[in-house]
mmCIF file of the C-alpha atoms, coordinates in Angstrom:
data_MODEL
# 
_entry.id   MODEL 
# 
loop_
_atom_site.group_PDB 
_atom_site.id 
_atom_site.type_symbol 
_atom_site.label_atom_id 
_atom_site.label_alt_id 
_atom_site.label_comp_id 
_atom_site.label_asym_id 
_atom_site.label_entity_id 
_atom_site.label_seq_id 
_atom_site.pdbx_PDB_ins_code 
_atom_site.Cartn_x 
_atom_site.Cartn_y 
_atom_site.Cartn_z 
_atom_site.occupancy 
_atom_site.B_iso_or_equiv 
_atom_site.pdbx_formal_charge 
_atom_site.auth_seq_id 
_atom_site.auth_comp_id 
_atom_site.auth_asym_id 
_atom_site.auth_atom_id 
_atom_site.pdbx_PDB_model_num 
ATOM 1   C CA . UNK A 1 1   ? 81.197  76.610 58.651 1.00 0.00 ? 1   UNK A CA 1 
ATOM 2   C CA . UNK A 1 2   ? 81.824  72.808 58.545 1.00 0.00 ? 2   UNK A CA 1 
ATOM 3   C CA . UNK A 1 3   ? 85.961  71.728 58.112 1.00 0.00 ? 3   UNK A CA 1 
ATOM 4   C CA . UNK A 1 4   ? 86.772  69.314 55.797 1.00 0.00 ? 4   UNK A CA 1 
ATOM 5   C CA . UNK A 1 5   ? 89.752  67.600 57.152 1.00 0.00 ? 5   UNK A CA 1 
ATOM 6   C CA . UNK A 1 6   ? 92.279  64.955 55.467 1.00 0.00 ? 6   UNK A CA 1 
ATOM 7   C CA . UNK A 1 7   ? 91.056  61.290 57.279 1.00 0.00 ? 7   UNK A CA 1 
ATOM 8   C CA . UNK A 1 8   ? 94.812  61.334 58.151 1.00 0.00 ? 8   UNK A CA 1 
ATOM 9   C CA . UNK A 1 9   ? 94.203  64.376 60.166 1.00 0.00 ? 9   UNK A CA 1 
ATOM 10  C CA . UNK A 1 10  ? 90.690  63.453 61.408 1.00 0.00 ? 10  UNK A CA 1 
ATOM 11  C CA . UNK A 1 11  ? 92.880  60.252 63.192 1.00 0.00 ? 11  UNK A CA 1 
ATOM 12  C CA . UNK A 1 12  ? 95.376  62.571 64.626 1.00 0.00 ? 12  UNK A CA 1 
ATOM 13  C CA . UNK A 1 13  ? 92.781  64.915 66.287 1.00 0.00 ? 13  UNK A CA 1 
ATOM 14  C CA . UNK A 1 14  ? 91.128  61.921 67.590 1.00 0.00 ? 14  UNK A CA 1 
ATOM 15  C CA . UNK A 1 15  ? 94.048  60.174 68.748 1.00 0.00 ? 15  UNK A CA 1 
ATOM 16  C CA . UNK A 1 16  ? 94.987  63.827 71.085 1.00 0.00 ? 16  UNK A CA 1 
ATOM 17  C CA . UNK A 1 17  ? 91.784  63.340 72.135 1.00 0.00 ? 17  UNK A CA 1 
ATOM 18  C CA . UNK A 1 18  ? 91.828  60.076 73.562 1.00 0.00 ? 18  UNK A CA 1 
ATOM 19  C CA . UNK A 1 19  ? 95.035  61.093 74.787 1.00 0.00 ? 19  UNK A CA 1 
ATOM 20  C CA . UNK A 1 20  ? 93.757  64.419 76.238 1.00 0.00 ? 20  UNK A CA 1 
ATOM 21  C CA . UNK A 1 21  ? 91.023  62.426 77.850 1.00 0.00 ? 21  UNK A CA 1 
ATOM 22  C CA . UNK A 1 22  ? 93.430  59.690 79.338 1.00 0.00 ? 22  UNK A CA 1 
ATOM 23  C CA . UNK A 1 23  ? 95.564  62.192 81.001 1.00 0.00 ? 23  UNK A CA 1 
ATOM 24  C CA . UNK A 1 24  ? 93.049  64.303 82.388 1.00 0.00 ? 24  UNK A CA 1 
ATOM 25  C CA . UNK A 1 25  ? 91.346  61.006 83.665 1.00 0.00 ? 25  UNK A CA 1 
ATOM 26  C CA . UNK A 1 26  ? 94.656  60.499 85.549 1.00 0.00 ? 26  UNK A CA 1 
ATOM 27  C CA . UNK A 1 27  ? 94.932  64.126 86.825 1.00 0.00 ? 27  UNK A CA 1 
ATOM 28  C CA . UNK A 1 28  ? 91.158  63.604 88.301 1.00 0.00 ? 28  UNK A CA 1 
ATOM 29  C CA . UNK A 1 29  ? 92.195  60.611 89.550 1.00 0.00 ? 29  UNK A CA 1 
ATOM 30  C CA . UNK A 1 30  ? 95.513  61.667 91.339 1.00 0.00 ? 30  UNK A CA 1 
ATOM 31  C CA . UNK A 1 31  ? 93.575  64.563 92.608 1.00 0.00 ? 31  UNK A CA 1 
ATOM 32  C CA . UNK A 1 32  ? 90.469  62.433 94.248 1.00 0.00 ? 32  UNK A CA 1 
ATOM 33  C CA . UNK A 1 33  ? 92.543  59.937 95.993 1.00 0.00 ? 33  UNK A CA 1 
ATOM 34  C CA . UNK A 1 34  ? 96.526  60.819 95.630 1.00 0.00 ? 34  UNK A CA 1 
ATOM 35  C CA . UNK A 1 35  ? 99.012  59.875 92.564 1.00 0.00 ? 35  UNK A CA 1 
ATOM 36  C CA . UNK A 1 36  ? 99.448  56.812 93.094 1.00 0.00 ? 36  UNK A CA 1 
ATOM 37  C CA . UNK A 1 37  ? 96.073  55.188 93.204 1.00 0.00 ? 37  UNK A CA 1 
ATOM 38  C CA . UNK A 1 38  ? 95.271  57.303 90.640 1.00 0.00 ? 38  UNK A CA 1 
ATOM 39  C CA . UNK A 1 39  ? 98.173  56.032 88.129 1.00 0.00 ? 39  UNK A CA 1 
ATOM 40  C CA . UNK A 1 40  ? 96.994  52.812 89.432 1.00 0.00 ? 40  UNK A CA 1 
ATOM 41  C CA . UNK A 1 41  ? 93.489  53.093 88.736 1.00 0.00 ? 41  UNK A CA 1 
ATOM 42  C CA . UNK A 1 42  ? 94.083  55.249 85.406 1.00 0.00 ? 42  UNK A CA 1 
ATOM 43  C CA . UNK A 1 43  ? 96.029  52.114 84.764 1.00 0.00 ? 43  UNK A CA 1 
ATOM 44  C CA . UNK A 1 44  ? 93.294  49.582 85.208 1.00 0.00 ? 44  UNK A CA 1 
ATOM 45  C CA . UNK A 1 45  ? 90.991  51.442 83.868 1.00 0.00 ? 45  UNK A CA 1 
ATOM 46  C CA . UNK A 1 46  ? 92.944  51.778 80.621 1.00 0.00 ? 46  UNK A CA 1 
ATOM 47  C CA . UNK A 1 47  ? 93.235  47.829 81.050 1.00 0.00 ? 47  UNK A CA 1 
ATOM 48  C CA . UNK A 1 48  ? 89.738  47.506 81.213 1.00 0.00 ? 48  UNK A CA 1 
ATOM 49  C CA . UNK A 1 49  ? 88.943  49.365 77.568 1.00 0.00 ? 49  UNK A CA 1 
ATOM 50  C CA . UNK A 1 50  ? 92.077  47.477 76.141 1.00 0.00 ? 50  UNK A CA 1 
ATOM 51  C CA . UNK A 1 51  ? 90.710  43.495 77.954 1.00 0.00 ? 51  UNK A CA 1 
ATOM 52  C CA . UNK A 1 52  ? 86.849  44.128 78.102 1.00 0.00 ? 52  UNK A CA 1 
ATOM 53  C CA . UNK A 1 53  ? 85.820  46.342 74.912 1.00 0.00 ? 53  UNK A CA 1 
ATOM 54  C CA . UNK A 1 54  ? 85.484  44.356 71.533 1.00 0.00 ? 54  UNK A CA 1 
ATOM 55  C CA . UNK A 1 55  ? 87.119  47.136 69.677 1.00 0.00 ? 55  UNK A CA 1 
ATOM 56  C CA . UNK A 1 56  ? 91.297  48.231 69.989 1.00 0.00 ? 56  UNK A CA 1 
ATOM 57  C CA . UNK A 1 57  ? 90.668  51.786 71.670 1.00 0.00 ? 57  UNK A CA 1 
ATOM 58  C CA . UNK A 1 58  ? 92.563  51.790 74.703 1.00 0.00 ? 58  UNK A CA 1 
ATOM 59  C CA . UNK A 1 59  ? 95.273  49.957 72.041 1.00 0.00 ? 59  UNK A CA 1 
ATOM 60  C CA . UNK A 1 60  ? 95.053  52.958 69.657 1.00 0.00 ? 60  UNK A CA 1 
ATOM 61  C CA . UNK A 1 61  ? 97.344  55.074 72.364 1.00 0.00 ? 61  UNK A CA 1 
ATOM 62  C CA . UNK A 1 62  ? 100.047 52.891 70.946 1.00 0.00 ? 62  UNK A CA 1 
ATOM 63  C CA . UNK A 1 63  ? 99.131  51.119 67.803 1.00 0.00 ? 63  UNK A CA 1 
ATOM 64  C CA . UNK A 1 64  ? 98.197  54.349 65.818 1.00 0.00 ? 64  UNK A CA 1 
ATOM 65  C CA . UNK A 1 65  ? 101.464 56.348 66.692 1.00 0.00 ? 65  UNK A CA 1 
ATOM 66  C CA . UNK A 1 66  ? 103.631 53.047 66.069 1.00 0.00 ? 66  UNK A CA 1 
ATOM 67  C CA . UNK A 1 67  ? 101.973 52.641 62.674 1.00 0.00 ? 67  UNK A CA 1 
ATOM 68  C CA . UNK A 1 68  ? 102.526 56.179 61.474 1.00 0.00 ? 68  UNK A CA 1 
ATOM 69  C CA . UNK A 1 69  ? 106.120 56.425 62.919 1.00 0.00 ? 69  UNK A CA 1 
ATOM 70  C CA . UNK A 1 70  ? 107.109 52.784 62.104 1.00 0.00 ? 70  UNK A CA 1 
ATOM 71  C CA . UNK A 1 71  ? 105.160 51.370 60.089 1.00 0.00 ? 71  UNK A CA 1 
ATOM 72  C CA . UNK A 1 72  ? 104.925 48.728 62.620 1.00 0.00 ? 72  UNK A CA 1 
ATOM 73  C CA . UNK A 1 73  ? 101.567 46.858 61.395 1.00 0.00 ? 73  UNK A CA 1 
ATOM 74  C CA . UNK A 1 74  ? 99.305  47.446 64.484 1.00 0.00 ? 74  UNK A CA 1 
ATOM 75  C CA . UNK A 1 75  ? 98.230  43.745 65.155 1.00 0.00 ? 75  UNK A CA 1 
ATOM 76  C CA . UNK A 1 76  ? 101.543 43.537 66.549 1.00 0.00 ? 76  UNK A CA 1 
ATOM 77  C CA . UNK A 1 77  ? 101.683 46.729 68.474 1.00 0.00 ? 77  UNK A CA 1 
ATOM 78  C CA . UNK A 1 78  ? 97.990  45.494 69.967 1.00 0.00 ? 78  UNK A CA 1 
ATOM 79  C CA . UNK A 1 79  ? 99.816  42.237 70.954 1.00 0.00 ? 79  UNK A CA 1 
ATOM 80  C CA . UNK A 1 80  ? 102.326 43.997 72.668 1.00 0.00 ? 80  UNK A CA 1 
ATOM 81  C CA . UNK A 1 81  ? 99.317  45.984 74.159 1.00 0.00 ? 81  UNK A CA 1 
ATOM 82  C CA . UNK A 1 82  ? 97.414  42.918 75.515 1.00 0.00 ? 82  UNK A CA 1 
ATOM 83  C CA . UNK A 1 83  ? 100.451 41.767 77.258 1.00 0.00 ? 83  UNK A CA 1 
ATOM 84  C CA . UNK A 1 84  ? 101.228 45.077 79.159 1.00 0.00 ? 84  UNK A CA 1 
ATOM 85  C CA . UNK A 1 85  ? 97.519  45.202 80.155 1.00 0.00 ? 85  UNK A CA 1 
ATOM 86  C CA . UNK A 1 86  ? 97.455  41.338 81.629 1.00 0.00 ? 86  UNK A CA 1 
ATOM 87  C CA . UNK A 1 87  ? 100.852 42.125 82.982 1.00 0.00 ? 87  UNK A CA 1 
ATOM 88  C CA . UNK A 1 88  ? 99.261  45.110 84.802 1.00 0.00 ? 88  UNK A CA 1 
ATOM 89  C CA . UNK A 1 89  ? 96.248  43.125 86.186 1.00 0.00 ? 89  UNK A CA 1 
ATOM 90  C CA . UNK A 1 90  ? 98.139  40.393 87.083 1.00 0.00 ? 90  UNK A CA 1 
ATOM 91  C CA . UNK A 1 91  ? 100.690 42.720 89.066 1.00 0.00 ? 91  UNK A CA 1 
ATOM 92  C CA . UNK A 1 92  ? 97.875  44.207 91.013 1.00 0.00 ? 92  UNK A CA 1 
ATOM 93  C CA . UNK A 1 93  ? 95.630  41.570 91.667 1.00 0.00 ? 93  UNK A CA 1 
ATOM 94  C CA . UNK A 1 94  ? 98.881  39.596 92.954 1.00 0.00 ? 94  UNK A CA 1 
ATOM 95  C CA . UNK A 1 95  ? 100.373 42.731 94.935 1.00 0.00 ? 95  UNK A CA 1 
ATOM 96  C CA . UNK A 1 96  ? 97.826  45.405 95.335 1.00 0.00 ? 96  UNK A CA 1 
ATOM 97  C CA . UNK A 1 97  ? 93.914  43.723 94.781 1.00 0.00 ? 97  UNK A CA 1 
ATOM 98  C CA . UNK A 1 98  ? 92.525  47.217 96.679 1.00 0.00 ? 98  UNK A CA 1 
ATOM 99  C CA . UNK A 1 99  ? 93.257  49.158 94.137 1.00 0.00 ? 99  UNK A CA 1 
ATOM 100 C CA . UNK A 1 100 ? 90.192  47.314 92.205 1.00 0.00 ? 100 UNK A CA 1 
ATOM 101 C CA . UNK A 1 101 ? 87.932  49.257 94.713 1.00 0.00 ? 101 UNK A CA 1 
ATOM 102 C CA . UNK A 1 102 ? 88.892  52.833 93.361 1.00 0.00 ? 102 UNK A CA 1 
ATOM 103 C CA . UNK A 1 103 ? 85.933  52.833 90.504 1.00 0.00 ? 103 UNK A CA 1 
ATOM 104 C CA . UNK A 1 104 ? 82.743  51.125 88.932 1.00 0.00 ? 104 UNK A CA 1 
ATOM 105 C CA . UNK A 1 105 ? 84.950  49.873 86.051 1.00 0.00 ? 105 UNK A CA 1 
ATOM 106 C CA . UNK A 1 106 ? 87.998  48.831 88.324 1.00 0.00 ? 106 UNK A CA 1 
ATOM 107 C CA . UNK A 1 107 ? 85.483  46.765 90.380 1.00 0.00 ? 107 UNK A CA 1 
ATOM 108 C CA . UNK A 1 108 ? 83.599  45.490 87.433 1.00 0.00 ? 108 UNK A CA 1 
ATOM 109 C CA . UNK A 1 109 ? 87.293  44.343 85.923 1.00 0.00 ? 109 UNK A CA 1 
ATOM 110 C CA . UNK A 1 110 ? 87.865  42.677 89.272 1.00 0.00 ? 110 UNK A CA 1 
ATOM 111 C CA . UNK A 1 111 ? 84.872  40.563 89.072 1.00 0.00 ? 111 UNK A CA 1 
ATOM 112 C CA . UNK A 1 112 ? 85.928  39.718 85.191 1.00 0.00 ? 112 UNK A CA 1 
ATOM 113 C CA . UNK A 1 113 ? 89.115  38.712 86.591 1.00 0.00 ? 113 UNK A CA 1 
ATOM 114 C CA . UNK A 1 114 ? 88.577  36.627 89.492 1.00 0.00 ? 114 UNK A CA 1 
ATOM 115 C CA . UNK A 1 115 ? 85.537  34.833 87.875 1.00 0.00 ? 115 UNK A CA 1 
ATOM 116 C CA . UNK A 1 116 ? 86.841  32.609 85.045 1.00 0.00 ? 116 UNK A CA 1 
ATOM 117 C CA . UNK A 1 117 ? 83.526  31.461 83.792 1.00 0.00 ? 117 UNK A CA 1 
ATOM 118 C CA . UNK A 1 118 ? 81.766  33.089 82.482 1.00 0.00 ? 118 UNK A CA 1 
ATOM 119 C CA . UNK A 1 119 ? 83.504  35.700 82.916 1.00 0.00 ? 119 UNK A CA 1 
ATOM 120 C CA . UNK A 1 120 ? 86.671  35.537 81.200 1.00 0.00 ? 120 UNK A CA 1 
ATOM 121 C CA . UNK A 1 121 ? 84.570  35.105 78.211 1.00 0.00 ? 121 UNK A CA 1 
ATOM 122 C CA . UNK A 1 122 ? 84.100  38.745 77.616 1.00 0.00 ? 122 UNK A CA 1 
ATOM 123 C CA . UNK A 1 123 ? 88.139  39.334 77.426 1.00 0.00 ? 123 UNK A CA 1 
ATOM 124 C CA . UNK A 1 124 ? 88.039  36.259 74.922 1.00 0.00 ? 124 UNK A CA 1 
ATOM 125 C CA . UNK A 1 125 ? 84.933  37.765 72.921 1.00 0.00 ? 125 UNK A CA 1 
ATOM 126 C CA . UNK A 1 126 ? 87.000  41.611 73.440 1.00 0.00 ? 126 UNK A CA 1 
ATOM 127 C CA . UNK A 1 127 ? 90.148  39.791 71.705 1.00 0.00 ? 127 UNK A CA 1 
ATOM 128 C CA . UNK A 1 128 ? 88.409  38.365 68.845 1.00 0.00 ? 128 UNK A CA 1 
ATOM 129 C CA . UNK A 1 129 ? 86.469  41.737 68.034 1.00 0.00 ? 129 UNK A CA 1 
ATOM 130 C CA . UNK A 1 130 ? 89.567  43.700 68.753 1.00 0.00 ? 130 UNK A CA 1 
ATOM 131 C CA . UNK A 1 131 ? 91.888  42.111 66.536 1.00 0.00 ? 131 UNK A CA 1 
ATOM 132 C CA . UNK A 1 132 ? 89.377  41.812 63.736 1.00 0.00 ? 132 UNK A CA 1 
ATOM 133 C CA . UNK A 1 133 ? 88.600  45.286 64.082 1.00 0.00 ? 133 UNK A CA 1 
ATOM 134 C CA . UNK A 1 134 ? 92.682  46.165 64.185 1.00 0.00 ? 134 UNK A CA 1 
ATOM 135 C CA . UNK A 1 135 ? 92.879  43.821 61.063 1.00 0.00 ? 135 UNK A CA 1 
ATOM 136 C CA . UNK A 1 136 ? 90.587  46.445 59.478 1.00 0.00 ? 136 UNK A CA 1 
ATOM 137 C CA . UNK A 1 137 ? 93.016  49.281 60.501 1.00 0.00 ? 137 UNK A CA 1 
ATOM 138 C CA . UNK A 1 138 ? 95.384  47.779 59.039 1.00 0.00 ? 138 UNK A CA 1 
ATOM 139 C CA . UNK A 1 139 ? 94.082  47.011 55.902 1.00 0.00 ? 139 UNK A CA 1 
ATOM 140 C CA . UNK A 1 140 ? 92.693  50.396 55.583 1.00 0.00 ? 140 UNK A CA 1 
ATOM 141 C CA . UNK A 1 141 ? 96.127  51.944 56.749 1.00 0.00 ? 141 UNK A CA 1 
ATOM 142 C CA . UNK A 1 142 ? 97.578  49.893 53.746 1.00 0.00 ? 142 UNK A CA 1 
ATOM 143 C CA . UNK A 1 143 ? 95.078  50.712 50.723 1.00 0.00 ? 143 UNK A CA 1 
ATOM 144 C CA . UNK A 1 144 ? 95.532  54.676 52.103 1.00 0.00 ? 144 UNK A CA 1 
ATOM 145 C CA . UNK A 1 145 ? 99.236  54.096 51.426 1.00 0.00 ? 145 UNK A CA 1 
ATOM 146 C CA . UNK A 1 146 ? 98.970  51.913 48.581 1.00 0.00 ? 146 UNK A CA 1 
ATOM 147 C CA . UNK A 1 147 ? 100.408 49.032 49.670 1.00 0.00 ? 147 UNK A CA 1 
ATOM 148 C CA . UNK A 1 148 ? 98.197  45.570 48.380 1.00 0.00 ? 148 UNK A CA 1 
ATOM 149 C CA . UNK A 1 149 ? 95.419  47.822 47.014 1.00 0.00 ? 149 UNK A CA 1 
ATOM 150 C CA . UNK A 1 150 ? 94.709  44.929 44.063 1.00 0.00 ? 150 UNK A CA 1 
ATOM 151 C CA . UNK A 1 151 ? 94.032  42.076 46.594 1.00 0.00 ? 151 UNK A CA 1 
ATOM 152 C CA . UNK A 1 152 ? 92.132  44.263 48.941 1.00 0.00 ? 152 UNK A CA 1 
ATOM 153 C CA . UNK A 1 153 ? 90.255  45.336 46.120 1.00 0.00 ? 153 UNK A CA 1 
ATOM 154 C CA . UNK A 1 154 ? 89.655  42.147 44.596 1.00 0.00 ? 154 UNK A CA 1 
ATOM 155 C CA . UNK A 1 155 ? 89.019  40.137 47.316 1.00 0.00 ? 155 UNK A CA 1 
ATOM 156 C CA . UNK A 1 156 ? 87.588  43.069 49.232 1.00 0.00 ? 156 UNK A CA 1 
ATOM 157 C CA . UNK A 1 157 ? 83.868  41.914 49.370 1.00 0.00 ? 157 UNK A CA 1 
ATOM 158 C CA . UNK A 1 158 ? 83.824  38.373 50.144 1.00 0.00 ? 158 UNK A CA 1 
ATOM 159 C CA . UNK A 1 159 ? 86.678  38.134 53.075 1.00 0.00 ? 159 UNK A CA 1 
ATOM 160 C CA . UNK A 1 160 ? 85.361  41.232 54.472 1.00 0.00 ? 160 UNK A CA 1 
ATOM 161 C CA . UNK A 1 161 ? 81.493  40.089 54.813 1.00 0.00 ? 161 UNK A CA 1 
ATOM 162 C CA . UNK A 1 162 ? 82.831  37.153 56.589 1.00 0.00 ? 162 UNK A CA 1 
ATOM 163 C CA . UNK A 1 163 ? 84.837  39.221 58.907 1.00 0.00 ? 163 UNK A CA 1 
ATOM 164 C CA . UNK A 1 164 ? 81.824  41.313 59.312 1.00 0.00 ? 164 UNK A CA 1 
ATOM 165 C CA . UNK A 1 165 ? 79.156  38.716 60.365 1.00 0.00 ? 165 UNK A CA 1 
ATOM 166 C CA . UNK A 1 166 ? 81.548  37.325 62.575 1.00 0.00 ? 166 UNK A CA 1 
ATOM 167 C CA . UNK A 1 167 ? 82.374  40.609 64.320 1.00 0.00 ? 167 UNK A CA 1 
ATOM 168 C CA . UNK A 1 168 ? 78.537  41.258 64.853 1.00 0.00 ? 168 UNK A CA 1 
ATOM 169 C CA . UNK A 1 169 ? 78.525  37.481 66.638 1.00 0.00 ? 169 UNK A CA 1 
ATOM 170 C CA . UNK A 1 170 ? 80.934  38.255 68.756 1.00 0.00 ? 170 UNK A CA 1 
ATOM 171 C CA . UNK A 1 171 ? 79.663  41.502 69.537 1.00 0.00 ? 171 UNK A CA 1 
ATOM 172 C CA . UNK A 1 172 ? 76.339  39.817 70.321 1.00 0.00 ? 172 UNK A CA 1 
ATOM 173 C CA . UNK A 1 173 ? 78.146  37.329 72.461 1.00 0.00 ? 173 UNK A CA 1 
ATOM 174 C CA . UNK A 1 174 ? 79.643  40.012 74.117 1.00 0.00 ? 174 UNK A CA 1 
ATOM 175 C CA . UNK A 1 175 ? 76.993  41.971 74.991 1.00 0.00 ? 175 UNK A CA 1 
ATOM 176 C CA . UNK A 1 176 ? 75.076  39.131 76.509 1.00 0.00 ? 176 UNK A CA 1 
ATOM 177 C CA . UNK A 1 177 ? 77.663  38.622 78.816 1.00 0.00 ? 177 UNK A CA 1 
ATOM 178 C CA . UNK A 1 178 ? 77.893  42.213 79.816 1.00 0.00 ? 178 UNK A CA 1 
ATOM 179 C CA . UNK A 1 179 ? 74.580  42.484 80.550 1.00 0.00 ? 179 UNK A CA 1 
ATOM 180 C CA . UNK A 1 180 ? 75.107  39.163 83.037 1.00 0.00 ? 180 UNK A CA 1 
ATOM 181 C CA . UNK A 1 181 ? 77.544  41.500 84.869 1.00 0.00 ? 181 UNK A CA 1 
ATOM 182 C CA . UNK A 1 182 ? 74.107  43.624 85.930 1.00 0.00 ? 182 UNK A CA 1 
ATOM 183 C CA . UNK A 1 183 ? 75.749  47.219 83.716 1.00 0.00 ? 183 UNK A CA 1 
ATOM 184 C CA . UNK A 1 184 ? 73.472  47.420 80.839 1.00 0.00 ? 184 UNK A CA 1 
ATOM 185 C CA . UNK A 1 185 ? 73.616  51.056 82.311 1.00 0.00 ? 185 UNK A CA 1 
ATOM 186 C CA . UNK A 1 186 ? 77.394  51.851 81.900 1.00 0.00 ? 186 UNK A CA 1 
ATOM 187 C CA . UNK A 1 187 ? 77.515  49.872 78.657 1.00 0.00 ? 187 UNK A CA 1 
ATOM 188 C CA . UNK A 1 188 ? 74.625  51.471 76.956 1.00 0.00 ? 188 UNK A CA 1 
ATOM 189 C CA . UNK A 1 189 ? 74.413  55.167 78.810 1.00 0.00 ? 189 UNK A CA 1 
# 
């Protein structure tokens, strides 16, 4: 028996997932070490999927509620996101740097952020591809509710192939850089 669920739904099931996920990655966490490395490390971690993944997932904790409760477009939301996930690294790096030691992606974050080149290239690449893919959300957010359908639908095609080819560049970009980091393994199972 296969369910056939609204797409509005489908986004809310995934959305307790991720959330599901988070917090039990947190309880693990706090159980390993104690509470507080694990908030801190839950933390990072969540910093590292928001600053080094060219897609808004760590973001959709926030954007996608603000968006349905809101209607706060979720570019904006993932701006606010950014800056509470530099704000975090820069806290800990500043304050508490061992905390970077707690798991492979806290280290791997650690070397992103105290190697500007090439480094910080990946959070540049992760910015582009995330707000291009959040620009998507949005736009499909809007035609689902209506809102510009005739300009998305007439210049649908065109803008969006554009957007597209330069997504998959700086998803190539990206991935080159990972794989200078030494985990194709982590990135690609």
């Amino acid at each position: 028996m296969r369910l056939n669920l609204h797409p509005k739904h489908q986004v809310l099931l995934k959305f307790a997932a991720l959330l599901a996920l988070l917090v039990g990655y947190f309880l693990y966490l706090g159980l390993k070490y104690d509470f507080a490395t694990g908030g801190v490390a839950a933390a990072l971690t969540w910093s590292f999927f928001v600053l080094c993944t060219p897609i808004a997932d760590a973001g959709f904790l926030l954007d996608f509620p603000l968006r349905l409760l809101f209607g706060i477009r979720m570019v904006l939301s993932e701006l606010a996101v950014w800056v509470i996930a530099l704000a975090v690294n820069g806290a800990v790096l500043t304050f508490a740097p061992q905390y970077y030691e707690t798991t492979l992606l806290t280290r791997v974050l650690h070397q992103i952020a105290v190697t500007p080149w090439p480094y910080w290239g990946i959070v540049v690449l992760s910015a582009f591809g995330t707000f291009l893919s959040i620009r998507f959300g949005d736009e499909l957010m809007d035609v689902l509710h209506h809102r510009d359908r005739a300009f998305f639908h007439a210049h649908h095609f065109k803008h969006e192939l554009i957007l597209f080819v330069f997504f998959i560049a700086v998803l190539f970009g990206y991935y080159r850089l990972i794989a200078s980091l030494g985990i194709e393994g982590v990135v690609h199972g």
